[in-house]
PyMOL Python script that loads the backbone (N, CA, C, O; Angstrom):
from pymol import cmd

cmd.read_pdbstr("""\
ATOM      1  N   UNK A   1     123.790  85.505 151.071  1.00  0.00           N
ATOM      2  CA  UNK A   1     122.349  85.618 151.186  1.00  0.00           C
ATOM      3  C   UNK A   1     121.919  85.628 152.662  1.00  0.00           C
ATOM      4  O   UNK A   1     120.982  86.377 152.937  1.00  0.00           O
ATOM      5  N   UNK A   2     122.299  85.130 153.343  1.00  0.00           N
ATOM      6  CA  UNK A   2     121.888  84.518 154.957  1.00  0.00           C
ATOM      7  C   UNK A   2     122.552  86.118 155.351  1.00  0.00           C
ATOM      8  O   UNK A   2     121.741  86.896 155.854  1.00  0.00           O
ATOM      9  N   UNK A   3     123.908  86.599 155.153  1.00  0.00           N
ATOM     10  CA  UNK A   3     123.977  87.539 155.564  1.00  0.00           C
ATOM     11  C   UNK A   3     123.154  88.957 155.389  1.00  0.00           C
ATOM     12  O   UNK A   3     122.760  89.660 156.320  1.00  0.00           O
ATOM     13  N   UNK A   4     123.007  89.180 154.167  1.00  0.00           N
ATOM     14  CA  UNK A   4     121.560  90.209 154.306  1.00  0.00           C
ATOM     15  C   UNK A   4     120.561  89.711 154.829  1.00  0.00           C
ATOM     16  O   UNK A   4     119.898  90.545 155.445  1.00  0.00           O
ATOM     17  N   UNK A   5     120.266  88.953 154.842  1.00  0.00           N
ATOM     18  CA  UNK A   5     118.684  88.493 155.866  1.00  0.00           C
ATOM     19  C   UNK A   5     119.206  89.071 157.203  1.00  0.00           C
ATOM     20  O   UNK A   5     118.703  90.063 157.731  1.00  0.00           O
ATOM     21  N   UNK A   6     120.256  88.377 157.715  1.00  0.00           N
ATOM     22  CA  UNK A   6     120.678  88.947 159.110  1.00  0.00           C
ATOM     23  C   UNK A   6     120.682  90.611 159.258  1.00  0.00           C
ATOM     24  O   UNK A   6     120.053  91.086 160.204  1.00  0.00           O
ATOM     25  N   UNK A   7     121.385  91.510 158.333  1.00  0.00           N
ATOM     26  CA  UNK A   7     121.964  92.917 157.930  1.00  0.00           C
ATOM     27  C   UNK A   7     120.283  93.168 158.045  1.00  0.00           C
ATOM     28  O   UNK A   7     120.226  94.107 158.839  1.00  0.00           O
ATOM     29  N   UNK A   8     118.698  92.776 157.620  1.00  0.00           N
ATOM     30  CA  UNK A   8     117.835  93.487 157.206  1.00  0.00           C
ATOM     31  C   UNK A   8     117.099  93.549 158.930  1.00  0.00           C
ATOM     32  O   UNK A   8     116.419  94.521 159.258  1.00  0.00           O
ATOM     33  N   UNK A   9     117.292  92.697 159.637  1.00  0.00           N
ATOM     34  CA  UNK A   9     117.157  92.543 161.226  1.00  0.00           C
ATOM     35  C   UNK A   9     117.813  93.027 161.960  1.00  0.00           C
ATOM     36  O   UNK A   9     117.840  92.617 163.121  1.00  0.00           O
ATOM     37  N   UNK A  10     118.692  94.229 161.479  1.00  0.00           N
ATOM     38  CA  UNK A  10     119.630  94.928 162.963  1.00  0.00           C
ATOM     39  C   UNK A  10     119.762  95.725 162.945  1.00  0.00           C
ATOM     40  O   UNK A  10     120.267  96.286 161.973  1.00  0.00           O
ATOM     41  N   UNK A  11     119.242  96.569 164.459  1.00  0.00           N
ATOM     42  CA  UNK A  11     118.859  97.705 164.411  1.00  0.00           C
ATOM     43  C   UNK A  11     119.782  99.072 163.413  1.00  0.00           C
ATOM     44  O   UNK A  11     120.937  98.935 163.009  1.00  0.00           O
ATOM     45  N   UNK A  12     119.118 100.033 163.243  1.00  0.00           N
ATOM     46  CA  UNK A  12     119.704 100.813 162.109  1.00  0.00           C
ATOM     47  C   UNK A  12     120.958 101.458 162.604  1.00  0.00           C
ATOM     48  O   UNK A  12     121.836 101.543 161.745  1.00  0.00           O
ATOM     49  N   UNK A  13     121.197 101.848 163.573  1.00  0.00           N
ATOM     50  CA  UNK A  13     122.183 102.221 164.203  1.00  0.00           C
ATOM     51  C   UNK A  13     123.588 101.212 164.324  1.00  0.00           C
ATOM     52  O   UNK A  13     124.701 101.428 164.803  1.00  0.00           O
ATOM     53  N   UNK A  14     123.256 100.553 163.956  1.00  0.00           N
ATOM     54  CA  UNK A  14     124.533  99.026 163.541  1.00  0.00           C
ATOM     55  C   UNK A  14     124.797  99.185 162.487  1.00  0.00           C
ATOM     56  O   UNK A  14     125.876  99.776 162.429  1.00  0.00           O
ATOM     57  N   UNK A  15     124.325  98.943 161.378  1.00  0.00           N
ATOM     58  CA  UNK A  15     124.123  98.529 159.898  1.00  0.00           C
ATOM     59  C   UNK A  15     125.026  99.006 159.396  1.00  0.00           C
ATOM     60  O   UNK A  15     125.509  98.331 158.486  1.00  0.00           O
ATOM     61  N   UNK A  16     125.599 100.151 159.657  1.00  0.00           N
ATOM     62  CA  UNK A  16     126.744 100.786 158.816  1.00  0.00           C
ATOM     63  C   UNK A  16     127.712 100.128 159.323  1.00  0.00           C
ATOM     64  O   UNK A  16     128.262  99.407 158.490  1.00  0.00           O
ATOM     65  N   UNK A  17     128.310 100.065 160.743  1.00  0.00           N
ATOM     66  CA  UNK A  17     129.478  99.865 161.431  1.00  0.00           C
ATOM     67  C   UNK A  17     129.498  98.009 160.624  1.00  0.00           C
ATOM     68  O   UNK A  17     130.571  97.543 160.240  1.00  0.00           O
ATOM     69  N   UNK A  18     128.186  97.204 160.500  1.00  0.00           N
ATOM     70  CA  UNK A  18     128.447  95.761 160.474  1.00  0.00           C
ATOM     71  C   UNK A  18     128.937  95.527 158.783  1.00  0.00           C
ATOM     72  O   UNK A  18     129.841  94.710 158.612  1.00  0.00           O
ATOM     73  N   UNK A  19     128.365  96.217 157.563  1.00  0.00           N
ATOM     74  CA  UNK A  19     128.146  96.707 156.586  1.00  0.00           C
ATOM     75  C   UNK A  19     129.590  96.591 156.130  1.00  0.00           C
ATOM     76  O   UNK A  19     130.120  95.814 155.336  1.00  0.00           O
ATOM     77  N   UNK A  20     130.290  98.033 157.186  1.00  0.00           N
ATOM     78  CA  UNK A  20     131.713  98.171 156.851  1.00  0.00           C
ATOM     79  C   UNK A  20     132.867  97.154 157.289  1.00  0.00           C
ATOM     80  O   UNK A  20     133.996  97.263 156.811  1.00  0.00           O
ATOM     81  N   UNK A  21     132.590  96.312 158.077  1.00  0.00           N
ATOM     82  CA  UNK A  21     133.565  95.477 158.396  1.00  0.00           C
ATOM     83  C   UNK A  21     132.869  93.948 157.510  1.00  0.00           C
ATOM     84  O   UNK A  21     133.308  92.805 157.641  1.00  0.00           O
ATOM     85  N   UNK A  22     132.181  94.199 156.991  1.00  0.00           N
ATOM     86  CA  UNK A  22     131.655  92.779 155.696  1.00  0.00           C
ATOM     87  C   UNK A  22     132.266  91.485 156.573  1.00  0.00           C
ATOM     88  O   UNK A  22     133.398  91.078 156.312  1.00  0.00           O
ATOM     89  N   UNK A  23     131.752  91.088 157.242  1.00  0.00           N
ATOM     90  CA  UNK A  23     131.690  89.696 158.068  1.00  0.00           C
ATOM     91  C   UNK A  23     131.420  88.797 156.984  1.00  0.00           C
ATOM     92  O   UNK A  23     130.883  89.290 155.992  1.00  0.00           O
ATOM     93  N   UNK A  24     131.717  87.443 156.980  1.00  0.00           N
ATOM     94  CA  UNK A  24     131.819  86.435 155.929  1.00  0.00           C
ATOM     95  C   UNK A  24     130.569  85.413 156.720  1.00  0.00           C
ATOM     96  O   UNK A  24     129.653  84.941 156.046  1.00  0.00           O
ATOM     97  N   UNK A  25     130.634  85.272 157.562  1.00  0.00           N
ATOM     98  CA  UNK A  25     129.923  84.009 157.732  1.00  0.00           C
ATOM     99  C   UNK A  25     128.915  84.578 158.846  1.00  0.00           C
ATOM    100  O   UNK A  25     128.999  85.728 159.276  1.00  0.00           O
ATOM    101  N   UNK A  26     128.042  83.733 159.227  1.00  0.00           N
ATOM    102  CA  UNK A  26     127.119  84.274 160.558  1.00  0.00           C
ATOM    103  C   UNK A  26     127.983  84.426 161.527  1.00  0.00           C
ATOM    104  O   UNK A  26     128.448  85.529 161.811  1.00  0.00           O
ATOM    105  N   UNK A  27     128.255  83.463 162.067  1.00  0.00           N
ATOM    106  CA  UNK A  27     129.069  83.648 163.147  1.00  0.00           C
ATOM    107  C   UNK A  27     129.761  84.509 163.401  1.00  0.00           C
ATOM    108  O   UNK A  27     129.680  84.973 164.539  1.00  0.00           O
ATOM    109  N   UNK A  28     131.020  85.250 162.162  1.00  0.00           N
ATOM    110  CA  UNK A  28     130.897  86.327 162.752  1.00  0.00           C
ATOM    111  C   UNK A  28     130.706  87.647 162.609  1.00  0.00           C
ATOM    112  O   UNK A  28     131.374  88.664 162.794  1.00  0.00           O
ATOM    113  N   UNK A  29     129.236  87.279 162.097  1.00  0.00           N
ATOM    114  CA  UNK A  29     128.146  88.671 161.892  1.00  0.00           C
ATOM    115  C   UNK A  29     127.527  88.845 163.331  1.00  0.00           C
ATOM    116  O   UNK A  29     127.175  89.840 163.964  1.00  0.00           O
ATOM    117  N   UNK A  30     127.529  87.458 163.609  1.00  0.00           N
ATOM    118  CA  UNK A  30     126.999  87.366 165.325  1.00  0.00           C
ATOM    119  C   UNK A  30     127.608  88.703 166.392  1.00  0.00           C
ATOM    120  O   UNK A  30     127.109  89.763 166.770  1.00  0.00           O
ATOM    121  N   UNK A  31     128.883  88.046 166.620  1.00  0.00           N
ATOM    122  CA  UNK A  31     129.911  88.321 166.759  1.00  0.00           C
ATOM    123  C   UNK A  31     130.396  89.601 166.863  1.00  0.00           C
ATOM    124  O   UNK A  31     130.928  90.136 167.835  1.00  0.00           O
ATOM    125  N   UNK A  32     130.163  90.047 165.764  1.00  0.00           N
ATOM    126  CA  UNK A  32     130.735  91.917 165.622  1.00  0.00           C
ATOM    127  C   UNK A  32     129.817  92.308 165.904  1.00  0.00           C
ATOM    128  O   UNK A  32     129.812  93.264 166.680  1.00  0.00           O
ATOM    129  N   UNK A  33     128.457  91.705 165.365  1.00  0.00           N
ATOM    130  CA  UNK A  33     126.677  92.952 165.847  1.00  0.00           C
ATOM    131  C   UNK A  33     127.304  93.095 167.310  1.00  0.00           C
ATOM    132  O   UNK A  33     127.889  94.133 167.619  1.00  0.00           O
ATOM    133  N   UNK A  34     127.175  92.075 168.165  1.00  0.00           N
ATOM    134  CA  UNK A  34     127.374  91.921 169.925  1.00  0.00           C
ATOM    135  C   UNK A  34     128.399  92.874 170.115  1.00  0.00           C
ATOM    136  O   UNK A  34     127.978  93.828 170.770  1.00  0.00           O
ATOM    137  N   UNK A  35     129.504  92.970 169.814  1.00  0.00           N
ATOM    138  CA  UNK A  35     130.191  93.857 169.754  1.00  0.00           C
ATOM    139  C   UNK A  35     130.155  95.228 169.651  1.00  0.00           C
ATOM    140  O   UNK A  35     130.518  95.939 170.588  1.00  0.00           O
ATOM    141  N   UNK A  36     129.596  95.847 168.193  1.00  0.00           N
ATOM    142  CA  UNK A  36     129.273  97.022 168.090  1.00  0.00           C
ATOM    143  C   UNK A  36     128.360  97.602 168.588  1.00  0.00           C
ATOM    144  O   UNK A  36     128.168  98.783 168.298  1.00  0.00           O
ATOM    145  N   UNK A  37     127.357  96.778 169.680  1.00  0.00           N
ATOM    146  CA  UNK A  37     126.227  96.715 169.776  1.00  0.00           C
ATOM    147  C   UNK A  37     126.520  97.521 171.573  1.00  0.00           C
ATOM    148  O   UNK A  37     126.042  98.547 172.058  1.00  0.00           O
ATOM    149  N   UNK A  38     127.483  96.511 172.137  1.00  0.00           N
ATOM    150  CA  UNK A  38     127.574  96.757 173.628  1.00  0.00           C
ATOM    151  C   UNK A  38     128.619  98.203 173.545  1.00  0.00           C
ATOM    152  O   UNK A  38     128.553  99.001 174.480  1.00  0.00           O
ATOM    153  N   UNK A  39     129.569  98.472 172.378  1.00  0.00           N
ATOM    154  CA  UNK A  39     130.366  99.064 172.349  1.00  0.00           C
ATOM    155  C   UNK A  39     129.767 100.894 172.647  1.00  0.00           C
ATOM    156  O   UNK A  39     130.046 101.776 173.459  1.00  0.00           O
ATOM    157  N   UNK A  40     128.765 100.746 171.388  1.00  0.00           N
ATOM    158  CA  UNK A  40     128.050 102.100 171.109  1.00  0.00           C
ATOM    159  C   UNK A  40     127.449 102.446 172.687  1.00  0.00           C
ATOM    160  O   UNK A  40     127.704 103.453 173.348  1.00  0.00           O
ATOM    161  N   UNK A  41     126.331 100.973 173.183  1.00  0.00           N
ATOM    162  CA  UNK A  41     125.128 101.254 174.182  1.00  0.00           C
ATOM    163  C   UNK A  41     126.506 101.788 175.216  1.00  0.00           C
ATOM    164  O   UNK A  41     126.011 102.706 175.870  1.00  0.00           O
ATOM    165  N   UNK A  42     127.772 101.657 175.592  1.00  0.00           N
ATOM    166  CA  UNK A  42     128.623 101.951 176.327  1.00  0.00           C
ATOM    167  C   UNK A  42     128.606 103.310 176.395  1.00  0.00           C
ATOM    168  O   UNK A  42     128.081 104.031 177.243  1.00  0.00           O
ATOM    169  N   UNK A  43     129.399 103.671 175.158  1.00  0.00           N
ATOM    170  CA  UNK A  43     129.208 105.420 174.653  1.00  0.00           C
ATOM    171  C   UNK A  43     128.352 105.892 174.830  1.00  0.00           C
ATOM    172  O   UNK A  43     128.604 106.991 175.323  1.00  0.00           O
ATOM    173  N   UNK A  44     126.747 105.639 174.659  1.00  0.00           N
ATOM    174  CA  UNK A  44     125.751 106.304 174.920  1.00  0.00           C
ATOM    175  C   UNK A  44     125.278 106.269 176.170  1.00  0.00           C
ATOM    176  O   UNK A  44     124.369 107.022 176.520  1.00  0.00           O
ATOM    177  N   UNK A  45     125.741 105.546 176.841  1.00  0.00           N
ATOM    178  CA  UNK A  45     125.686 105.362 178.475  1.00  0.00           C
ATOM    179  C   UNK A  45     126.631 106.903 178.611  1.00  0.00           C
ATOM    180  O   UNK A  45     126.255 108.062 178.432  1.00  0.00           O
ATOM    181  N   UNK A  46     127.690 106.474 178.914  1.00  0.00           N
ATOM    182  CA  UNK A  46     128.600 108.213 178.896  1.00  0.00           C
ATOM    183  C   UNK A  46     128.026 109.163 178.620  1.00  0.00           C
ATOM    184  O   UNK A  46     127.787 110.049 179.440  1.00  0.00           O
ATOM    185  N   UNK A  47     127.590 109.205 177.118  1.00  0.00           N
ATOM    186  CA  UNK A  47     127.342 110.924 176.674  1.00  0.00           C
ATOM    187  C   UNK A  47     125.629 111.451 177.901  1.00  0.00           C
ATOM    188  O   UNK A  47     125.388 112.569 178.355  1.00  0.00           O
ATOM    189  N   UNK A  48     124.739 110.068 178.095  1.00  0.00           N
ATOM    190  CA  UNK A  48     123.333 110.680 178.907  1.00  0.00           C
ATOM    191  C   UNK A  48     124.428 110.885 179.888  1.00  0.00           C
ATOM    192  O   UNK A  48     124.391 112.065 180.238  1.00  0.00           O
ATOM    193  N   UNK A  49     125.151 110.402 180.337  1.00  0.00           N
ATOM    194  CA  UNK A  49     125.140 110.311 182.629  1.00  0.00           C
ATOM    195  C   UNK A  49     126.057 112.190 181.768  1.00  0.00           C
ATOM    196  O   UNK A  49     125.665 113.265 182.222  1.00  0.00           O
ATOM    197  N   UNK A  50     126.947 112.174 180.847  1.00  0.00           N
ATOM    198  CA  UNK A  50     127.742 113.367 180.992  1.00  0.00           C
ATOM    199  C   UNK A  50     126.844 114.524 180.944  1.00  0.00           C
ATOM    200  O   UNK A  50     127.058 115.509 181.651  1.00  0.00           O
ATOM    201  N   UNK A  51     126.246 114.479 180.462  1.00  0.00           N
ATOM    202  CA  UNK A  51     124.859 114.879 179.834  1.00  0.00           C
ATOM    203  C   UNK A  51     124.598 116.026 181.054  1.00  0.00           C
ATOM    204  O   UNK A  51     124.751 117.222 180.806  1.00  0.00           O
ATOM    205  N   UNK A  52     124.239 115.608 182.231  1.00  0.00           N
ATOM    206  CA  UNK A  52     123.650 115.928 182.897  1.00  0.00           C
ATOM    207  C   UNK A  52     124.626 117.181 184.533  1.00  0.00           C
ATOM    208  O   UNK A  52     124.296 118.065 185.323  1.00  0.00           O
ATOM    209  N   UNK A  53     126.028 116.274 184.102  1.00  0.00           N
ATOM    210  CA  UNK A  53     126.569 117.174 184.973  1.00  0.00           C
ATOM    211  C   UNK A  53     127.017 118.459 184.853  1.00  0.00           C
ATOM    212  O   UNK A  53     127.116 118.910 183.711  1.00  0.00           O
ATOM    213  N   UNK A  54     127.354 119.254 185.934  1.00  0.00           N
ATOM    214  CA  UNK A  54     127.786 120.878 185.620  1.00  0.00           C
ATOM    215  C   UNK A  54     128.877 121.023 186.156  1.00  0.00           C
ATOM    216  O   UNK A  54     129.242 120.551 187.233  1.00  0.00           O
ATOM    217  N   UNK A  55     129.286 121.490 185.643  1.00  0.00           N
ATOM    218  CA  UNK A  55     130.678 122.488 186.176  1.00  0.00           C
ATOM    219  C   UNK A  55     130.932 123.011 186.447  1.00  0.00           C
ATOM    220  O   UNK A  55     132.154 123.132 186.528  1.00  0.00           O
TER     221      UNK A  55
END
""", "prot")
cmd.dss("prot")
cmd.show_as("cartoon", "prot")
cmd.util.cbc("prot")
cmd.orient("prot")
Protein backbone atom coordinates (compact mmCIF):
# COMPACT_ATOMS: atom_id res chain seq x y z
CA UNK A 1 0.00 0.00 0.00
CA UNK A 2 2.70 2.68 1.07
CA UNK A 3 4.30 1.60 -2.11
CA UNK A 4 1.64 2.82 -4.56
CA UNK A 5 1.15 5.94 -2.65
CA UNK A 6 4.89 6.47 -3.31
CA UNK A 7 4.53 4.93 -7.35
CA UNK A 8 1.34 7.70 -7.58
CA UNK A 9 4.09 10.71 -6.65
CA UNK A 10 6.84 10.02 -9.25
CA UNK A 11 7.31 11.67 -11.98
CA UNK A 12 5.86 9.72 -15.11
CA UNK A 13 8.96 9.20 -16.74
CA UNK A 14 10.12 6.80 -13.73
CA UNK A 15 7.07 4.79 -13.15
CA UNK A 16 7.74 2.19 -15.59
CA UNK A 17 11.54 1.68 -14.92
CA UNK A 18 10.40 1.67 -10.74
CA UNK A 19 7.14 -0.51 -11.60
CA UNK A 20 9.50 -3.02 -13.34
CA UNK A 21 12.03 -3.62 -10.83
CA UNK A 22 8.90 -3.99 -7.94
CA UNK A 23 10.95 -2.67 -4.91
CA UNK A 24 9.58 -4.29 -1.64
CA UNK A 25 9.94 -1.81 0.90
CA UNK A 26 10.35 2.16 0.82
CA UNK A 27 13.62 2.25 1.24
CA UNK A 28 14.30 0.73 -1.56
CA UNK A 29 11.75 2.43 -3.67
CA UNK A 30 13.78 5.42 -2.33
CA UNK A 31 16.66 4.12 -3.54
CA UNK A 32 16.07 2.95 -7.17
CA UNK A 33 13.63 6.28 -7.88
CA UNK A 34 17.30 8.27 -6.97
CA UNK A 35 18.81 6.08 -9.12
CA UNK A 36 16.75 5.90 -12.18
CA UNK A 37 16.16 9.31 -11.66
CA UNK A 38 19.99 10.70 -11.87
CA UNK A 39 20.61 7.85 -14.37
CA UNK A 40 18.01 9.01 -17.19
CA UNK A 41 18.61 13.17 -16.17
CA UNK A 42 22.42 11.86 -17.17
CA UNK A 43 21.28 10.53 -20.65
CA UNK A 44 19.26 13.41 -21.26
CA UNK A 45 22.03 15.66 -20.37
CA UNK A 46 24.01 13.82 -23.45
CA UNK A 47 21.33 13.53 -26.02
CA UNK A 48 20.56 18.03 -25.50
CA UNK A 49 24.60 18.96 -25.33
CA UNK A 50 24.78 16.07 -28.55
CA UNK A 51 21.97 17.65 -29.82
CA UNK A 52 23.52 20.57 -30.81
CA UNK A 53 26.89 19.69 -32.32
CA UNK A 54 27.93 19.34 -36.12
CA UNK A 55 30.08 17.54 -37.96
Amino acid sequence: MKLQYLLAGVKQSLKLHIALYDPQSPETFLSYARKVEDTLSLTNTDYDSNQYEYY
